[in-house]
N, C-alpha and C positions, 0 to 999 in steps of 0.2 A: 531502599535506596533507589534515586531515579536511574533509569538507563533510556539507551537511546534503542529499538528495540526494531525491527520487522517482522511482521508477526503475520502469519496468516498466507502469507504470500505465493502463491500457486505456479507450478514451471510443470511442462512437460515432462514422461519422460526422455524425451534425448533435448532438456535443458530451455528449452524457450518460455518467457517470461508475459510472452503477448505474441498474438499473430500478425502480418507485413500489414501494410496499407491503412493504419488505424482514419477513419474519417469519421463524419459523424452517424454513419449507419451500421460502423465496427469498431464500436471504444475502444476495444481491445486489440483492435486490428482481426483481419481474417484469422475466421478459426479461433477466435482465442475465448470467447464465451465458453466455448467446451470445456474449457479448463477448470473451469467455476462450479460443474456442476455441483458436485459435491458439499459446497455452502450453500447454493438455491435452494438446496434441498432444505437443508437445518431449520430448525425451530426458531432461530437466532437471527438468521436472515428473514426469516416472514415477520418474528415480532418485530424488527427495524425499521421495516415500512407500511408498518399497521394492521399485519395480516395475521390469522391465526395457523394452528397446526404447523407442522415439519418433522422432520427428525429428533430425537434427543439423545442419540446415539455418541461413539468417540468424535465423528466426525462435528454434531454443534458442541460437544466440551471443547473442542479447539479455538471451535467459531466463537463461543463464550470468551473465553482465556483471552483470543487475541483483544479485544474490546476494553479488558481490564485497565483501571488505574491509569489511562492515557488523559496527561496534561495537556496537549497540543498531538498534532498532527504536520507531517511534510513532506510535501508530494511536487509531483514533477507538471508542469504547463498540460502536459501530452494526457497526464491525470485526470485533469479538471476541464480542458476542454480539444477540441478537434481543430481548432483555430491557430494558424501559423500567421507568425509575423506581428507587428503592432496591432493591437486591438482595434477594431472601427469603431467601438461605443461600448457600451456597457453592460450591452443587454442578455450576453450570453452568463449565464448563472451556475454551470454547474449541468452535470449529468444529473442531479439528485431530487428536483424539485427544490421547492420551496423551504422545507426542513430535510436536512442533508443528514444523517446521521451520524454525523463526526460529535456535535453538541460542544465542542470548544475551539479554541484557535488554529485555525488551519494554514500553515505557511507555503506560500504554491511559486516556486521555482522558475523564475521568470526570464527572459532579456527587455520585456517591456515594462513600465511601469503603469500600475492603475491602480484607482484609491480604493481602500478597503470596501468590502463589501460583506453586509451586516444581513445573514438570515436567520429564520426561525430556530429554534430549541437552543440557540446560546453558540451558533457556528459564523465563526467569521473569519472569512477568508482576507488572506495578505499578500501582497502580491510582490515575492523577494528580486529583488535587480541586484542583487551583492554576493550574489553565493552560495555554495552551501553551509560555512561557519557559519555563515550572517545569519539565514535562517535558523540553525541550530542555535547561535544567542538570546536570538528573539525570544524562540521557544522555551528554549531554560527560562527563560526570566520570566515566564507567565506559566508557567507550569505547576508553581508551588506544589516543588518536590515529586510528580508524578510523573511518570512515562513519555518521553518521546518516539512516537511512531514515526517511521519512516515508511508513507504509504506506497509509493512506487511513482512512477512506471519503472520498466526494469532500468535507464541511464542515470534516475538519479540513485537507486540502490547500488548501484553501480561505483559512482560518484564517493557516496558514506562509504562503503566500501573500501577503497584505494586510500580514504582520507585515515582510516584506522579509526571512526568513527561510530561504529556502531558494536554495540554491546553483546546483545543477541538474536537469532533469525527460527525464523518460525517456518518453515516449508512445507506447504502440503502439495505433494507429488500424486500430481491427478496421471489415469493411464490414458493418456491420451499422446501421439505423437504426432509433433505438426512439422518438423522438417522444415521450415523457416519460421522466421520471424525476428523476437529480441534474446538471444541466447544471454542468459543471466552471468554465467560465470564462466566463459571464453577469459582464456587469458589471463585470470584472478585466482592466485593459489592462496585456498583458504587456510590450510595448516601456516602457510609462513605467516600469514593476518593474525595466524593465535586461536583460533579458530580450530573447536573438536566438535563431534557426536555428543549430546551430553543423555538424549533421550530420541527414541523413536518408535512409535506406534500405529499399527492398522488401524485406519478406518474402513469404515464399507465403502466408500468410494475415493478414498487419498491415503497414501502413505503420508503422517505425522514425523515430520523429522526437529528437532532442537536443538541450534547449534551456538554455544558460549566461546564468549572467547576469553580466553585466561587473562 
């Protein structure tokens, strides 16, 4: 059955979801690459951008898992590029290169609009001006029955969140503390969302956490 799902998603421990000042020389914002280490490492992450060896440890079985059965993809502006405000042109494509490793529809959370944009391995990016139901429509309807990810940043998981909108969340709890930045779950009580524990496991470098919501 499809779900709407976040999978993979990496926070501090004391909660931040990316580091302050995100521009284009800190996608993540300051500090917030630290947080990743633990998938750079993987097996999963090297084969993704053409590269060999990594890990094959619990930590790339998550990095696997999270990849699985996704029909679509939906991420936030701040996601896909460092650029505030109306677009000046077109030319900005993406942190990812040329083949992006999404491989199907990617719907990217807008206030601007700009026409679709058509890359390598089957990724193409949407550029929603309507919200986030409107993106999650979109996505349903070209998913044929497979997974919606919700890839971040941390405002529009945020966003699904409050909506009651998402299914299941995948956390991997790197030890790293950065003391500012996008604290994920300020203010969001996840028990009253429905939201339990349903699985958790060590990796060598992240705590695996699995959270369903009834």
């Amino acid at each position: 059955m499809s779900k709407v799902r976040i999978s993979a998603f990496t926070v501090s421990l004391d909660g931040f979801g990316a580091g302050p000042a995100q521009d284009k020389n800190h996608p993540l914002g300051i500090r917030g690459t630290e947080l990743h280490q633990w998938m750079r490492k993987t097996r999963m992450f090297r084969k993704m951008f053409g590269n060999e060896g990594g890990t094959t440890d619990v930590d790339n079985d998550f990095a696997e898992r999270s990849m699985e059965n996704a029909g679509a993809w939906i991420m936030g502006r701040n996601m896909f590029a460092p650029i505030r405000g109306p677009w000046s042109d077109d030319s900005w494509k993406g942190w990812w290169g040329e083949n992006p490793p999404y491989h199907c529809p990617v719907y990217v959370l807008t206030h601007h609009a700009r026409p679709p944009l058509k890359m390598e391995g089957g990724t193409i990016f949407y550029f929603v001006t309507e919200g986030p139901e409107s993106a999650l429509k979109q996505a349903r309807d070209v998913a044929q029955g497979k997974d919606i990810r919700i890839g971040g940043g941390v405002s529009v998981i945020r966003q699904y969140l409050e909506a009651r909108l998402v299914d299941e969340i995948h956390l991997a709890i790197s030890p790293v503390i950065l003391g500012t930045g996008e604290n994920l779950f300020s203010g969001i009580n996840l028990p009253e969302l429905g939201f339990a524990c349903s699985e958790h496991i060590a990796g060598t470098d992240a705590l695996h956490v699995i959270l369903k919501r009834a």
